[in-house]
N, C-alpha and C positions, 0 to 999 in steps of 0.2 A: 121822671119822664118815661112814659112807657114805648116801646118798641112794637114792633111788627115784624117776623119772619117770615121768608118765603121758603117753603119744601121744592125742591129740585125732584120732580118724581119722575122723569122718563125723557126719552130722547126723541124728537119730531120723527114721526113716520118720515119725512123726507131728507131727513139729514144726510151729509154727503160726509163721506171723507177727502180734505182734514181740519172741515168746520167741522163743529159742533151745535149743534141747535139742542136746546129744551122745551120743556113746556111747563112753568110753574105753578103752583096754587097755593092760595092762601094757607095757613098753616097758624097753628098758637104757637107762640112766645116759646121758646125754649131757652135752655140754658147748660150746653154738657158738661158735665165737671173737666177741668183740668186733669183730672185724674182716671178719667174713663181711657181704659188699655188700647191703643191702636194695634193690629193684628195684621204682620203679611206670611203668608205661607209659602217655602218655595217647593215647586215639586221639581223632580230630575231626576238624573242618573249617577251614582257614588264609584267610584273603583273600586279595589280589590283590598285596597287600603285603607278603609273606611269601615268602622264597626258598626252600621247601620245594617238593618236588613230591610230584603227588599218588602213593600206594602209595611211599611212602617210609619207612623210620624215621630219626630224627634221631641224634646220638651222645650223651650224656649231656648236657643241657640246665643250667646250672648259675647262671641269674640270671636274672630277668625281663626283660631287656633284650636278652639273647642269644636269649630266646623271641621276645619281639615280631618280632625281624628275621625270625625260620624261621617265625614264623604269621604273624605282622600285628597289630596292635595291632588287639585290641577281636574279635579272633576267637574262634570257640569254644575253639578249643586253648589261645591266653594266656589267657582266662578261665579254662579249666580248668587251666592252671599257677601262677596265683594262687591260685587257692580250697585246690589241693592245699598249696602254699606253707605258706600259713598256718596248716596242718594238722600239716606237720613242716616240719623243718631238714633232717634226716639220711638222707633216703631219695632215694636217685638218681633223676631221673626224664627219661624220654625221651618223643620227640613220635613218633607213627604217625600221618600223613595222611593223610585220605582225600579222595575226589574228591567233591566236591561233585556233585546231581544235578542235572539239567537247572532252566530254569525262573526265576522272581524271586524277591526276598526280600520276605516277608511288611513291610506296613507300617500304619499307621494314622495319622488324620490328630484331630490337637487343633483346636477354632476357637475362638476367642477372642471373646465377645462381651460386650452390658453395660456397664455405669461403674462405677468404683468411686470410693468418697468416702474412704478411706482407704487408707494401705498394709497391706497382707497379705503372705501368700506362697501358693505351694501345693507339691505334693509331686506329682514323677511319678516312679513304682514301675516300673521294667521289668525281667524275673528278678530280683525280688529288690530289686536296687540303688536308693534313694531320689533323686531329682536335687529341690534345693530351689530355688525362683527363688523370689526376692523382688520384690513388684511396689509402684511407687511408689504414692500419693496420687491422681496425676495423672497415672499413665501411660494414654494411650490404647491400645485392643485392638493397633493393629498392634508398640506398644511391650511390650507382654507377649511378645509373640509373639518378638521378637527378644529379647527377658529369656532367654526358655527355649531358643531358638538357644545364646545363647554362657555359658549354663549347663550347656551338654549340651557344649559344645567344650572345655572346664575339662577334663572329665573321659574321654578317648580310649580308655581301656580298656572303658568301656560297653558294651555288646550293639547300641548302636544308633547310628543317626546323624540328625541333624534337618535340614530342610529349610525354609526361611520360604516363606510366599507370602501377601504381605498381613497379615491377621489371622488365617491359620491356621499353621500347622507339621505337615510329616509327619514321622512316625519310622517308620526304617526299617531293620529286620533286619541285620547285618553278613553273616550266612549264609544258605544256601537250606536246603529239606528241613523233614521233621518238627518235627525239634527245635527249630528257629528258626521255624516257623509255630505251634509251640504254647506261645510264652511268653506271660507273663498282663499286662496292661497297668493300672493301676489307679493313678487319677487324685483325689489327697485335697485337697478344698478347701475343709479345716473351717477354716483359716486362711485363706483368701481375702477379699478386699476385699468389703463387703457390695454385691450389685449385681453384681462380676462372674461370669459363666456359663462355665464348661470346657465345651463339647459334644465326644465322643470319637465318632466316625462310624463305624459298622457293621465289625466285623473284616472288614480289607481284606486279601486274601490269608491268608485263615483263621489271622490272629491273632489269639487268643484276649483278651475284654475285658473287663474289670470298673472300671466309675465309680461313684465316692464324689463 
């Protein structure tokens, strides 16, 4: 029994987003091999950590552990080699570095103040990612503040890094540039110990903020 395929060649001059419209044409019979290579490329920005250089592409990237070494753990590239990860198995995927531009990484600073008469937890949001630190009964501010320190080290592939000083914590961007100044910060503390306060201090290096 012979078949008919249709070629998918372009998107309607009027399409909208977040339909999709086409426009098909007839097309011969085809047939791809099972074995023709699917191909995604990621491009981004590596740390300091990472033996890639920059205006480089990598060779076929084949584990997350082989990424971290060529980005860096917790870089835009391994993040975006996870996220694709978990999307497929079967699509090959390589790194394209790029240079980073001049400048710092965006960061923002938590303080920690209040008492609390019970234990809680709270929830810090950064792209995305939840970090949950549980705080005791009788932890005092500067012991929260070290809660969400080695809450945040747990977890290396994160977007960010913490800093203690006192009863505060900075976090801080892994990358420079747009992309990493415009991630969204947001601080949930509907489980918090009654009495204690999160204050998040004015997007620092124009990172974007939002506290709950």
């Amino acid at each position: 029994m012979s078949t008919t395929t249709q070629l998918v060649s372009e998107f309607a001059a009027d399409d909208f987003v977040p339909f999709i419209a086409t426009r098909a044409r007839a097309a011969i019979a085809s047939s791809p091999s099972a074995n023709t290579a699917m191909r995604l490329l990621l491009t981004g920005f590596k740390t300091s950590a990472g033996s890639m250089t920059a205006g480089t592409v990598s060779s076929v990237v084949t584990s997350e552990a082989e990424c971290d070494a060529l980005a860096g753990v917790g870089s835009e590239l391994s993040r975006m080699y996870r996220a694709a990860r978990m999307r497929t198995k079967d699509v090959e995927m390589w790194l394209g570095c790029v240079a980073e531009p001049s400048g710092v990484q965006a960061f923002a600073r938590l303080t920690i103040s209040g008492t609390g008469s019970e234990a809680g937890s709270i929830i810090l949001y950064v792209d995305g990612d939840p970090l949950i630190v549980e705080i005791g009964a009788s932890d005092a501010t500067t012991a929260v503040a070290t809660s969400i320190d080695t809450a945040n080290a747990l977890y290396p592939s994160l977007s960010y890094s913490t800093a203690v000083d006192g009863s505060s914590v900075d976090l801080t961007k892994n990358n420079k540039g747009t992309r990493g100044n415009s991630s969204i910060l947001y601080v949930d503390t509907t489980s918090a110990p009654s009495g204690l306060v999160v204050t998040l201090e004015p997007p620092l290096g124009e990172l974007l903020s939002i506290v709950h």
